[in-house]
C-alpha positions as CSV (number, residue, x, y, z in Angstrom):
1,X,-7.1,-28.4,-15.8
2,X,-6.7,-26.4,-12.5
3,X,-8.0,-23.2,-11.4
4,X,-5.8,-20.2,-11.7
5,X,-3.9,-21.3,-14.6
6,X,-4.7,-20.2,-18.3
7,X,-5.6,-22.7,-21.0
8,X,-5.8,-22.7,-25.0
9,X,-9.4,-24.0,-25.1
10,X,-11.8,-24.8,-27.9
11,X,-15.0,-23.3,-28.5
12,X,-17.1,-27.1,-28.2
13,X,-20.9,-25.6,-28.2
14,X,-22.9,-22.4,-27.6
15,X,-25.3,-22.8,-24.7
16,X,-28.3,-20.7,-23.6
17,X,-26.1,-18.6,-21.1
18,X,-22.6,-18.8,-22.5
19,X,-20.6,-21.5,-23.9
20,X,-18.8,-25.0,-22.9
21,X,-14.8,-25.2,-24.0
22,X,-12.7,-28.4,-23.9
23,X,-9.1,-28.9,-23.5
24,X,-6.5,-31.6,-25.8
25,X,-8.0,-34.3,-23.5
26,X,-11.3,-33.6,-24.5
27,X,-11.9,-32.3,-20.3
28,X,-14.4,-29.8,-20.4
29,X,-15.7,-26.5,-18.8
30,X,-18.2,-24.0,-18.5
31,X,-17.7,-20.3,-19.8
32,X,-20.8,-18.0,-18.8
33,X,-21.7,-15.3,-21.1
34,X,-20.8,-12.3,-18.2
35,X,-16.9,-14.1,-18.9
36,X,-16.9,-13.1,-22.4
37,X,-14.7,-10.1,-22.4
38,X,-17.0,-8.4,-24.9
39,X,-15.3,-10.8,-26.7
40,X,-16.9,-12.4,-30.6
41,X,-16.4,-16.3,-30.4
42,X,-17.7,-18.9,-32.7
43,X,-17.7,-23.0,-32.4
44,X,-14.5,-24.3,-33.3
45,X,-12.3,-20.9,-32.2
46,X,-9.3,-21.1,-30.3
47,X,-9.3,-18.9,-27.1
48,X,-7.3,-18.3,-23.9
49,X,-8.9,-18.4,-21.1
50,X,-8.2,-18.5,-17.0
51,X,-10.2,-20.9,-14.9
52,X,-11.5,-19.5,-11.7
53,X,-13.6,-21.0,-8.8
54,X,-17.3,-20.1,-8.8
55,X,-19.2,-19.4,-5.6
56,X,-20.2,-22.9,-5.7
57,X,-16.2,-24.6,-6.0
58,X,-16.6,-25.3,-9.5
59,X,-13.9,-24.5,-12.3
60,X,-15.1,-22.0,-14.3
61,X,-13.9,-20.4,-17.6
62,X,-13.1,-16.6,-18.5
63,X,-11.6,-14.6,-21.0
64,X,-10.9,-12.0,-19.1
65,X,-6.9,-11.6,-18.7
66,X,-5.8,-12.0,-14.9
67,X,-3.2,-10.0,-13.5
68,X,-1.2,-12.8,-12.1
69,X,-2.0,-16.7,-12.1
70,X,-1.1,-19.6,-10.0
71,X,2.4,-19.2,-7.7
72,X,2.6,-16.0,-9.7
73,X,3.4,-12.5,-7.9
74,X,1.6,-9.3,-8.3
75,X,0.5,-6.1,-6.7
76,X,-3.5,-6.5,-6.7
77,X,-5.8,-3.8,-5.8
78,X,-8.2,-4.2,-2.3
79,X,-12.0,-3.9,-3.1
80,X,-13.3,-5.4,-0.2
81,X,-12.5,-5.6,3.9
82,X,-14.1,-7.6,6.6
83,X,-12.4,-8.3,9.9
84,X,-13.5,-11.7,10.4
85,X,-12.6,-13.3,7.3
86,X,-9.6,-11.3,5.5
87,X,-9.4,-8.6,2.0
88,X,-10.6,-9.5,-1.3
89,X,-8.2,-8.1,-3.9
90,X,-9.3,-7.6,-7.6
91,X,-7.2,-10.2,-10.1
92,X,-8.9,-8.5,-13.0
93,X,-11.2,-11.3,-13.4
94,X,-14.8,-12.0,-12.4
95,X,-13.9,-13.6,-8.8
96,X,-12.3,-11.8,-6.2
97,X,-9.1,-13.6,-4.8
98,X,-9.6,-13.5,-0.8
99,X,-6.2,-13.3,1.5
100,X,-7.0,-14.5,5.0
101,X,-7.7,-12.3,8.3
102,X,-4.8,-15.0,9.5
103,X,-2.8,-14.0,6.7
104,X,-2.9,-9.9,8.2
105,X,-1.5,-8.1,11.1
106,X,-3.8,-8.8,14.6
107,X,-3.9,-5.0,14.8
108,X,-6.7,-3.9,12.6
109,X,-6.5,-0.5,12.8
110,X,-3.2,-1.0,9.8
111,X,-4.9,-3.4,8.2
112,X,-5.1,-2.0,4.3
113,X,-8.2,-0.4,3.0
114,X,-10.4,-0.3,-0.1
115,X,-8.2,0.9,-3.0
116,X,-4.6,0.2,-1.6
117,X,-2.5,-2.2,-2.8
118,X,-1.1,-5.6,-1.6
119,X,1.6,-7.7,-3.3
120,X,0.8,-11.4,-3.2
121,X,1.3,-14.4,-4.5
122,X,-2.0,-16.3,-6.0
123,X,-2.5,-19.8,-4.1
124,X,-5.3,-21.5,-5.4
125,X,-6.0,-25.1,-4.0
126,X,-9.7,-25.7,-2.8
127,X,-10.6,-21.7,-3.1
128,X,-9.7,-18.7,-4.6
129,X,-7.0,-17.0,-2.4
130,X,-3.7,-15.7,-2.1
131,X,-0.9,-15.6,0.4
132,X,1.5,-12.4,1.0
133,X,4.6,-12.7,-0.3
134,X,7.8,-13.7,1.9
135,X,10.7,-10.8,1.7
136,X,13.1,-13.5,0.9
137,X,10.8,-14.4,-2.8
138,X,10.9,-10.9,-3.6
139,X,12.8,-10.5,-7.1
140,X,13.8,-6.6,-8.0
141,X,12.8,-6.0,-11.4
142,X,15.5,-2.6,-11.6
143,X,17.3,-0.9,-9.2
144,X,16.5,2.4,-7.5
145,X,18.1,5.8,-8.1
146,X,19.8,7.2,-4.8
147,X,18.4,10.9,-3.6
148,X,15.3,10.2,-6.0
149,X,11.6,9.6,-5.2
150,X,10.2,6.1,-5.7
151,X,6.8,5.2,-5.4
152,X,5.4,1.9,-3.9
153,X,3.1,0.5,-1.1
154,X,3.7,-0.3,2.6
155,X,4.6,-4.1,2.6
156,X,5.5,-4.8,6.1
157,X,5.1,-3.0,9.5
158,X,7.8,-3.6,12.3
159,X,8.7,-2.5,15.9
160,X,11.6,0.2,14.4
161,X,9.9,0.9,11.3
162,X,8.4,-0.4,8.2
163,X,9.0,-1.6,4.5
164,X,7.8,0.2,1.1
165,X,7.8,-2.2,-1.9
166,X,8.2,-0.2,-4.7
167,X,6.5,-0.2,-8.2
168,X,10.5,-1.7,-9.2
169,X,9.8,-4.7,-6.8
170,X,12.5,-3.4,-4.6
171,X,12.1,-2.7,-0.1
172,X,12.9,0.0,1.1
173,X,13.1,0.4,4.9
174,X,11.4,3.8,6.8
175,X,12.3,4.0,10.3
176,X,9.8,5.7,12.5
177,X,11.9,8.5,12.9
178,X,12.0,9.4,9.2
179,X,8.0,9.8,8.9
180,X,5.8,11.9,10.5
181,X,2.5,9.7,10.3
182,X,1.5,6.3,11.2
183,X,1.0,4.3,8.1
184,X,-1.1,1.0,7.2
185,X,-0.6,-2.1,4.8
186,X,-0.7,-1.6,1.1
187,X,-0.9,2.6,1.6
188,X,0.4,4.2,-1.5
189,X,3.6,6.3,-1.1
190,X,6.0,7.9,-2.9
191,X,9.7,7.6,-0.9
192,X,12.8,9.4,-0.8
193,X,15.7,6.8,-1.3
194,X,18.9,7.5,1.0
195,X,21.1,4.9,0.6
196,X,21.7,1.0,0.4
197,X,21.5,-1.4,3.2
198,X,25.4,-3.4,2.6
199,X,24.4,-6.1,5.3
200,X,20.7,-6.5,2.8
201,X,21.1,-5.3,-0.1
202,X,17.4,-3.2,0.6
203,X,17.3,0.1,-0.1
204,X,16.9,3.0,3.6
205,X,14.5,5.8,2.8
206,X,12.7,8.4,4.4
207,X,9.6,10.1,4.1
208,X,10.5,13.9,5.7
209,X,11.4,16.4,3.2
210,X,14.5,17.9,2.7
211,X,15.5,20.2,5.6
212,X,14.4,23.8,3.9
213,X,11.1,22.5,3.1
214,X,10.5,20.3,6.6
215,X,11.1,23.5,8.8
216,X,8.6,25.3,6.7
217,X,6.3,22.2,7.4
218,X,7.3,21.9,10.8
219,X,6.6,25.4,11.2
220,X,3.0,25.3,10.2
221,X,2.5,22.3,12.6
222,X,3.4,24.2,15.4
223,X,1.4,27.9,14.4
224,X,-1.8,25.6,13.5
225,X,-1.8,24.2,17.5
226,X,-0.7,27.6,18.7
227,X,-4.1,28.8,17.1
228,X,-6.0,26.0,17.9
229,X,-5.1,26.5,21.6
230,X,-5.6,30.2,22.4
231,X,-2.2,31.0,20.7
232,X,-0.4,29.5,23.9
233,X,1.4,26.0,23.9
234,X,3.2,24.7,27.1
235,X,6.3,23.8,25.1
236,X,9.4,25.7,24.6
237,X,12.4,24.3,23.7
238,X,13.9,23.2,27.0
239,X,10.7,20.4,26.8
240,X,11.2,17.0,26.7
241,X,11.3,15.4,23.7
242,X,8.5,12.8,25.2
243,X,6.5,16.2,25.5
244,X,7.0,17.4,22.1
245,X,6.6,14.0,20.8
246,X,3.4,13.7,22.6
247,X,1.3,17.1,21.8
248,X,2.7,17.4,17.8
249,X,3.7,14.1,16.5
250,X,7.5,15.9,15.8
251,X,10.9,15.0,16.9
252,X,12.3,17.4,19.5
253,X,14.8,18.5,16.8
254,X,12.8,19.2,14.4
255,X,10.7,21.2,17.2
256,X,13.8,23.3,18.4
257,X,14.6,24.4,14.4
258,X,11.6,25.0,13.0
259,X,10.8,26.9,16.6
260,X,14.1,29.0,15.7
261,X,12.6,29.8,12.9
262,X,9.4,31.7,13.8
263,X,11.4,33.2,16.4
264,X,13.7,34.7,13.6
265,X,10.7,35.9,11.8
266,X,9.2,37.2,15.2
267,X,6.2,35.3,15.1
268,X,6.3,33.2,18.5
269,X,7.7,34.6,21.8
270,X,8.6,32.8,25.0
271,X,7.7,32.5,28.3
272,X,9.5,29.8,31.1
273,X,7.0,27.4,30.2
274,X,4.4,28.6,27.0
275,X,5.2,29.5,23.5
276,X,3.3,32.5,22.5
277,X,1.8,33.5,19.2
278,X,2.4,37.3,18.6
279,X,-1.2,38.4,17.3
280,X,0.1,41.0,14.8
281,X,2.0,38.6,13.1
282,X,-0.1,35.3,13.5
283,X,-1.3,35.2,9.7
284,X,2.2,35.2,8.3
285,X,2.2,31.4,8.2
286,X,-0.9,29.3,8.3
């Protein structure tokens, strides 16, 4: 028998603090009472169980149902983070799976945190730990809908963008210009799809609303640093787009509409170099 598989056992004996099982070949292992599942089980029963590594190395027994086993994929849920040794991720059992600091980016600050999710194949030799699953293993389990929202996690973080694994097992690329934020490993979001990739077969997507909505959104961005700043900002839309960039985290196009915009609605006025909130009119969008 070998850890991170699951066994047909038999019930052998009742012990003081749980209960020893036995396989067809008569090879035996220790269940502990906490491993019961609130489970009722008698000598002579028939159970399923998963075998885990203890703290000490030894296989272990438990009834509790895993969410993946051994070579087996699965998104699993972060519970713990330490920068020296790696995240522990929660197989629904009673032994965190641990995937290696060696295994993550070197930049910690997109490392995931507690309660993201990480998709990861279970690899269980001499300890319990997992390994993150290489693009070219990733099977889609159903395709996405074009123009529709899907919802995954961030999978993989490049130089001109990044990946969302969906709940549907499929990637979909973000580039940096279609996002607004900088993301991290395993962060849960939902993404617009756009189109297919011929050349991959992966799905493009962006995280920026539809136009109406972005300018709106945009909008607010720009009146929330105008107030913030003594209703003056040293952009207008002759800036660079390094300068825009730089001071609102915004693409100089979105800038110049959603600039247009409160112009229209005579909220902002212009100097050669400053934007101006007009103060009569600086609650109509907050």
């Amino acid at each position: 028998m070998l850890a991170g598989n699951v066994y047909s056992l038999k019930i052998l004996r009742k012990t003081d603090i749980g209960y020893m099982l036995e396989d067809e070949n008569k090879e035996a292992v220790f269940l502990h009472n906490n491993d019961l599942d609130n489970q009722q089980i008698n000598e002579n029963d028939i159970v399923s169980a998963f075998l885990y590594l203890d703290s000490h190395g030894r296989l272990t027994a438990t009834l509790k149902t895993p969410k993946i086993v051994n070579n087996r994929y699965g998104f699993l849920k972060v519970v713990g983070v330490n920068p020296k040794m790696g995240v522990w991720l929660d197989n629904n059992t009673t032994k965190d799976i641990l995937l290696k600091e060696k295994k993550l980016p070197k930049d910690f600050t997109i490392w995931p945190q507690v309660n993201d999710y990480l998709y990861v194949k279970l690899d269980i030799k001499k300890k319990m730990e997992c390994t993150r699953v290489e693009r070219d293993f990733i099977f889609p389990k159903a395709p996405e809908v074009i123009s529709s929202y899907a919802d995954g996690y961030v999978y993989f973080i490049g130089n001109d963008g990044f990946y969302v694994l969906t709940k549907n097992i499929n990637l979909v690329f973000i580039p940096f210009e279609n996002t607004r934020e900088k993301h991290r490993l395993g962060q849960a979001l939902s993404v617009r799809i756009i189109s297919v990739n011929p050349k991959t077969n992966n799905y493009n997507g962006s995280l920026i609303l539809n136009k109406e909505n972005q300018i709106y959104d945009d909008a607010s961005i720009i009146m929330n640093y105008l107030k913030l700043n003594q209703n003056k900002m040293p952009l207008t839309a002759k800036s660079s787009s390094e300068e825009v960039e730089k001071k609102l985290h915004i693409s100089k196009k979105a800038f110049k509409r959603a600039l247009g915009n409160l112009y229209k609605d005579r909220l902002v006025e212009f100097t050669e170099n400053e934007t101006i909130l007009i103060k009569e009119k600086n609650e109509k969008i907050s």
